[in-house]
C-alpha positions in Angstrom: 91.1 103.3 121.9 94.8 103.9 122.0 96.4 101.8 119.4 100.2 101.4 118.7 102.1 99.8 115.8 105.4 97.6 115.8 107.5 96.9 113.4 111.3 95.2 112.9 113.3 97.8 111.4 112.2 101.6 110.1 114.9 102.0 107.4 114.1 100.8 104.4 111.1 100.8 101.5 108.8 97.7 100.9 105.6 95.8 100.9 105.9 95.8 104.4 106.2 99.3 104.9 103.0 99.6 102.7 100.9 97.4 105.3 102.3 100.3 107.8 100.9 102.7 106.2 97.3 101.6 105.2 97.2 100.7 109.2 98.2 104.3 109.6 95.0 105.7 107.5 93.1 102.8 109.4 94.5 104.1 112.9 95.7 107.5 112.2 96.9 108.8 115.9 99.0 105.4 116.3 102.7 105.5 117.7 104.9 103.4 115.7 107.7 101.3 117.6 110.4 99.3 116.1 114.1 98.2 116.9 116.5 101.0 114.9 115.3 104.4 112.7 116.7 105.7 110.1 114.3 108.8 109.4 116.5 109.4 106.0 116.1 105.9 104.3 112.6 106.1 106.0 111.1 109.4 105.1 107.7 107.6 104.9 107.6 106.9 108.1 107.2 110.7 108.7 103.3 110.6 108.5 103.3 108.4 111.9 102.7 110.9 115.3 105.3 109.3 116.9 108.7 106.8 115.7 109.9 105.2 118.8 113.1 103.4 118.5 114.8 100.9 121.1 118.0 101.4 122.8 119.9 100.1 119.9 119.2 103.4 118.5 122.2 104.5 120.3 124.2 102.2 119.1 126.5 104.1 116.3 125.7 102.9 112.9 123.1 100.5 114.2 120.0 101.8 112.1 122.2 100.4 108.6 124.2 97.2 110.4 121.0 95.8 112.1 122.4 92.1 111.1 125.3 92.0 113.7 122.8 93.4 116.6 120.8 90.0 116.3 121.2 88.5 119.6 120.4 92.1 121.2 116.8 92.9 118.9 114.9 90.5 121.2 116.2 92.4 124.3 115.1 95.2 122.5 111.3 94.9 121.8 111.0 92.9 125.0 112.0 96.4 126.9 109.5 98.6 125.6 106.0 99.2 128.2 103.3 99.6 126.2 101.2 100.0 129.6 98.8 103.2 128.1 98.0 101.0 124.7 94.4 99.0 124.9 95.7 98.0 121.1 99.2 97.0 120.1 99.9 95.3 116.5 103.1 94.0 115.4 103.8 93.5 112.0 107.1 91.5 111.6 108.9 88.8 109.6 111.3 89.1 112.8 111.5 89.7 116.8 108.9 92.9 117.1 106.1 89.8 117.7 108.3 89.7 120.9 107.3 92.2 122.6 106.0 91.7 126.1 102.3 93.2 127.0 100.4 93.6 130.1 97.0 92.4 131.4 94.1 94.7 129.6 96.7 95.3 126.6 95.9 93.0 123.4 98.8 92.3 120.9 97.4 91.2 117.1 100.4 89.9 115.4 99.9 90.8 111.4 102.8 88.0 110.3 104.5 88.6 107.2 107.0 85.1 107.6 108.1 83.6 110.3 111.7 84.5 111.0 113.0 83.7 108.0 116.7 83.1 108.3 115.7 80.7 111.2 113.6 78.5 109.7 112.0 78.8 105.8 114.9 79.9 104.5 117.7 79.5 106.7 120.1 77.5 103.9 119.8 80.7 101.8 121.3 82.6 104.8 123.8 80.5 106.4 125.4 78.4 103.4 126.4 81.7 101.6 126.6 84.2 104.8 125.8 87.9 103.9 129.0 89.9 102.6 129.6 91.9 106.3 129.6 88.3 107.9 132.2 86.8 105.4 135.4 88.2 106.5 135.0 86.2 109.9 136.2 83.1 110.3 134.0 79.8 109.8 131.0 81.7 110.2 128.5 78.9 109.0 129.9 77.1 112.6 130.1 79.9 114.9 126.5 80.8 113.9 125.0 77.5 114.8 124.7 77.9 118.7 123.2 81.5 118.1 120.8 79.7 115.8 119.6 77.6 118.8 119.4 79.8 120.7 117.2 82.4 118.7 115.2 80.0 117.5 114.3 78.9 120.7 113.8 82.7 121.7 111.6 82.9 118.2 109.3 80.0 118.9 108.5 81.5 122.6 108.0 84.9 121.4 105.4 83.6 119.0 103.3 82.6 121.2 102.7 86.2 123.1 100.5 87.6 120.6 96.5 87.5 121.7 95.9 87.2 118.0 98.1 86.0 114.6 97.1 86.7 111.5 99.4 85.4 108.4 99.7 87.0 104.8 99.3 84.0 103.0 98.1 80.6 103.1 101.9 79.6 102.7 102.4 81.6 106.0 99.5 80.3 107.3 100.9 76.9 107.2 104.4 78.0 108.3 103.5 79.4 111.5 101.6 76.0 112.4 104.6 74.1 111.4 107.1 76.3 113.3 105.3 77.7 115.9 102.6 75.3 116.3 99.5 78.4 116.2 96.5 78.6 114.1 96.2 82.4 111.6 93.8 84.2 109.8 94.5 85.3 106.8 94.2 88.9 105.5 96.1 89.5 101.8 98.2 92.4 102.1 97.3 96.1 100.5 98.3 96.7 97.0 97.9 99.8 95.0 95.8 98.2 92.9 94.8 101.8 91.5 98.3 103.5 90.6 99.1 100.0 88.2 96.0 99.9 85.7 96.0 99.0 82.3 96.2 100.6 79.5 96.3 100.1 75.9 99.2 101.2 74.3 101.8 98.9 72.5 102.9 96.0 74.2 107.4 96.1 73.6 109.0 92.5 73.2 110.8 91.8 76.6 109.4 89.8 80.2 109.6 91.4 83.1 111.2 90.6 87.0 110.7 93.0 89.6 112.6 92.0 92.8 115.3 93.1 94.8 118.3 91.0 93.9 119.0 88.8 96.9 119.6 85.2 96.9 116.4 84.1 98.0 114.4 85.9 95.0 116.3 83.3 92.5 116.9 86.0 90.3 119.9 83.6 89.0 117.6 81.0 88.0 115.4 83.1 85.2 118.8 84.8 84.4 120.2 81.5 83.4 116.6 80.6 81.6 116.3 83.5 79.3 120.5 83.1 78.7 119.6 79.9 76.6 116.0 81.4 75.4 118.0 84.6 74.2 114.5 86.3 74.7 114.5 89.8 76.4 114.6 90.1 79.7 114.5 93.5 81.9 115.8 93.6 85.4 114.1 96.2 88.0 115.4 96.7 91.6 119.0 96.3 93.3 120.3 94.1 95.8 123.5 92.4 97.4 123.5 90.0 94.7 123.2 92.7 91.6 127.2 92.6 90.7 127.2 88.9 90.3 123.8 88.9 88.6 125.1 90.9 86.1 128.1 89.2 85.2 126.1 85.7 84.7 123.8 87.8 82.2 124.4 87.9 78.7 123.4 91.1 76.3 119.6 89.8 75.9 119.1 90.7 79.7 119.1 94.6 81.2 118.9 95.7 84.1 117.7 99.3 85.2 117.9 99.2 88.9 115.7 101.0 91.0 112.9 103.1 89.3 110.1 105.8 89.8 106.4 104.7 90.7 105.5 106.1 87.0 108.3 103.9 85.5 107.5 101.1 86.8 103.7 100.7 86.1 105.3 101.9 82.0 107.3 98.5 82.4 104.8 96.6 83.7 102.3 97.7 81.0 105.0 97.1 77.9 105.8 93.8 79.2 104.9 90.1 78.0 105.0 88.3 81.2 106.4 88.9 84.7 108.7 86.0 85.7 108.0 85.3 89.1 110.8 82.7 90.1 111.0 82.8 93.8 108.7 81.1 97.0 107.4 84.3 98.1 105.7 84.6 101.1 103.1 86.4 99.4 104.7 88.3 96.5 103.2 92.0 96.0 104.9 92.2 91.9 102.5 89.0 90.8 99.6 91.8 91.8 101.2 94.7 90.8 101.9 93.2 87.3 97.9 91.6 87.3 96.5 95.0 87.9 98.4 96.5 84.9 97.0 93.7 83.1 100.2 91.4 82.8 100.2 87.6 82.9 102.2 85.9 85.7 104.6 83.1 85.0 105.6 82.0 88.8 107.0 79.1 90.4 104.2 77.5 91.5 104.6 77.6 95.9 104.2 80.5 98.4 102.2 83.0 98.1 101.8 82.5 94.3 99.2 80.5 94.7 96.7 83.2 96.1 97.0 85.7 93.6 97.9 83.5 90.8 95.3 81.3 89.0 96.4 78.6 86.7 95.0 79.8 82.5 93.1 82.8 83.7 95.5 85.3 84.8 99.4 83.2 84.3 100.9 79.7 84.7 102.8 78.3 86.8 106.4 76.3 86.1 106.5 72.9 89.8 110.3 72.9 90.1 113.4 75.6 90.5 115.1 74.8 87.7 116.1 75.7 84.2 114.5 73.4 82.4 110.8 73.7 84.0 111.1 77.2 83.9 111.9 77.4 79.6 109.6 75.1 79.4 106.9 77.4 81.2 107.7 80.5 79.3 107.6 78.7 75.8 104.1 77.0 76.3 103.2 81.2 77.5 104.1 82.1 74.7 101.1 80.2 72.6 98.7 81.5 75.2 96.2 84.3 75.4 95.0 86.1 78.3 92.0 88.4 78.9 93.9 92.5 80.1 90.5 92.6 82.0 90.5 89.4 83.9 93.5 89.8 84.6 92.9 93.4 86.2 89.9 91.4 88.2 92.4 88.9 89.4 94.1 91.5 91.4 91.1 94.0 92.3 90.6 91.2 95.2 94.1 92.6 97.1 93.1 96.1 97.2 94.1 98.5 99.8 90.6 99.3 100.2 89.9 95.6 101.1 92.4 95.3 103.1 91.7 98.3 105.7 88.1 96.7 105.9 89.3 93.0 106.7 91.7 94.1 109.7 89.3 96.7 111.0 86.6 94.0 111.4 88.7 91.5 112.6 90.2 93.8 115.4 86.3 94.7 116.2 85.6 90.8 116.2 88.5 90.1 118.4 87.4 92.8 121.1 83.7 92.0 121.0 84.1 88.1 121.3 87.1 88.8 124.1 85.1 92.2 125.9 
């Protein structure tokens, strides 16, 4: 069977460019498609036979600027022909679940959000514009008939794939209330073997691994641990990282991005990792489970799949300051188990994920043969 893969945007490094990847062991001789390339911010994509970018490709600059090409990305994955693939899957928070497929061609859509500045999140987005969109002119106006339009475009383009499968229960539920379609659900991979425990000793500070961007409400345990005056350590980088650190005061660090081997060190010295955002499913609450770390999240979105409530982290029901202190004082009289923690991740391996989507691919194609 000749299988291809789809995916937004090939220039950059995250959790969903680590579902890419264990679908490339899965299907090794797959091509991978996607809107722009940028093979030198995207040097993992180098394993994949093939990286097929769109016509925006030609665009100078485009593979770094992909947010003023909006209106053109749907154009984009809608002119590929993916006429010699029996297996096409798209994995996308954005237009590749677009794409337009022929008779004896089936598209499984592995969802990771639905658009996100269109609908979950779109007052994150559009009430504070990103930085290259500031310098025009009432922006927040200009943008609304675009919005229309691509949500309208969004909502259509959801209903192409043969198959959806969601991330998350919360993205389960969001595309039924935005694109009105029922999901499985298969849990993401995570390295579940590179962050292990270990017992060495524990150092005094909590933990937030994100990258610092408006919607990860970085801000809010920033302005928490200001009036705890506990330790906090910042990892990652992000359009929002200059102002971040100005609203910190000396109790808070931040040490930007970091190796793999750095990381699973913080992780393992840590108290707690503050997990202050909705995430759609939130790879760091597993991460920081599998080194054997406690969770303290806000309790929506994906949180509530890999976190459970007094066996591995607690959860704080509003975004604020006040529920949040509140969450990390009543931690700190708690105890957790290192090991059941590490059992409350081993359930989002990569392993199990590889299995999961093979079987449901052969499901599809023996129920639809």
């Amino acid at each position: 069977m000749k299988v291809a893969l789809i995916y937004d945007r090939v220039n950059k490094w995250g959790g969903a460019e680590r579902v890419l990847l264990a679908l490339h062991e899965v299907f090794p001789k797959a091509d991978l498609f996607t809107a722009v390339y940028s093979p030198s911010r995207a040097q993992w994509a180098k394993v994949f036979p093939k990286v097929i970018p769109s016509f925006l490709q030609k665009i100078p600059l485009a593979s770094s600027n992909h947010e003023f090409l909006g209106t053109l990305t749907p154009f984009a994955f809608e002119s590929f022909d993916f006429g010699e693939y029996e297996l096409v899957i798209s994995v996308t928070s954005e237009a590749a679940k677009g794409i337009i497929t022929r008779p004896g061609t089936t598209h499984i859509c592995y969802c990771l959000t639905p658009t996100r500045y269109l609908w979950s999140a779109r007052d994150y987005y559009f009430a504070k514009p990103p930085a290259k969109f500031r310098f025009i002119p009432f922006f927040k106006y200009l943008s609304h008939p675009l919005v229309k339009h691509l949500k309208s475009w969004d909502k259509m383009a959801a209903q192409r794939p043969d198959k959806m499968i969601a991330i998350s229960t919360a993205v389960r539920q969001r595309i039924k209330k935005y694109y009105q379609r029922d999901a499985q659900v298969i849990f993401p991979p995570v390295d579940t073997a590179k962050f292990t425990p270990k017992s060495i000793k524990k150092g005094n500070y909590f933990l937030v691994v994100s990258r610092l961007t408006p919607y990860k409400r970085v801000d809010l345990a920033i302005a928490a641990f200001n009036k705890l005056g506990l330790p906090l350590l910042i990892v990652g980088s992000g359009s929002e990282e200059g102002r971040l650190k100005q609203l910190a005061k000396r109790n808070i660090r931040f040490v930007g991005e970091v190796s793999d081997e750095k990381l699973v060190d913080y992780y393992r010295r840590s108290k707690a990792l503050i997990f202050p955002q909705e995430e759609d499913f939130g790879i760091a609450a597993v991460e920081a489970l599998a080194s054997g770390v406690p969770v303290i999240a806000f309790k929506a979105g994906g949180a509530l799949d890999t976190v459970t409530l007094g066996k591995t982290g607690i959860f704080f029901d509003k975004q604020t300051v006040t529920s949040l202190m509140a969450a990390v004082r009543k931690f700190q009289s708690l105890k957790f188990d290192p090991g059941q923690l590490r059992k409350g991740a081993e359930s989002f391996s990569k392993e199990r994920f590889k299995k999961e989507f093979l079987e449901t691919v052969d499901n599809y194609f023996q129920v639809n043969s």
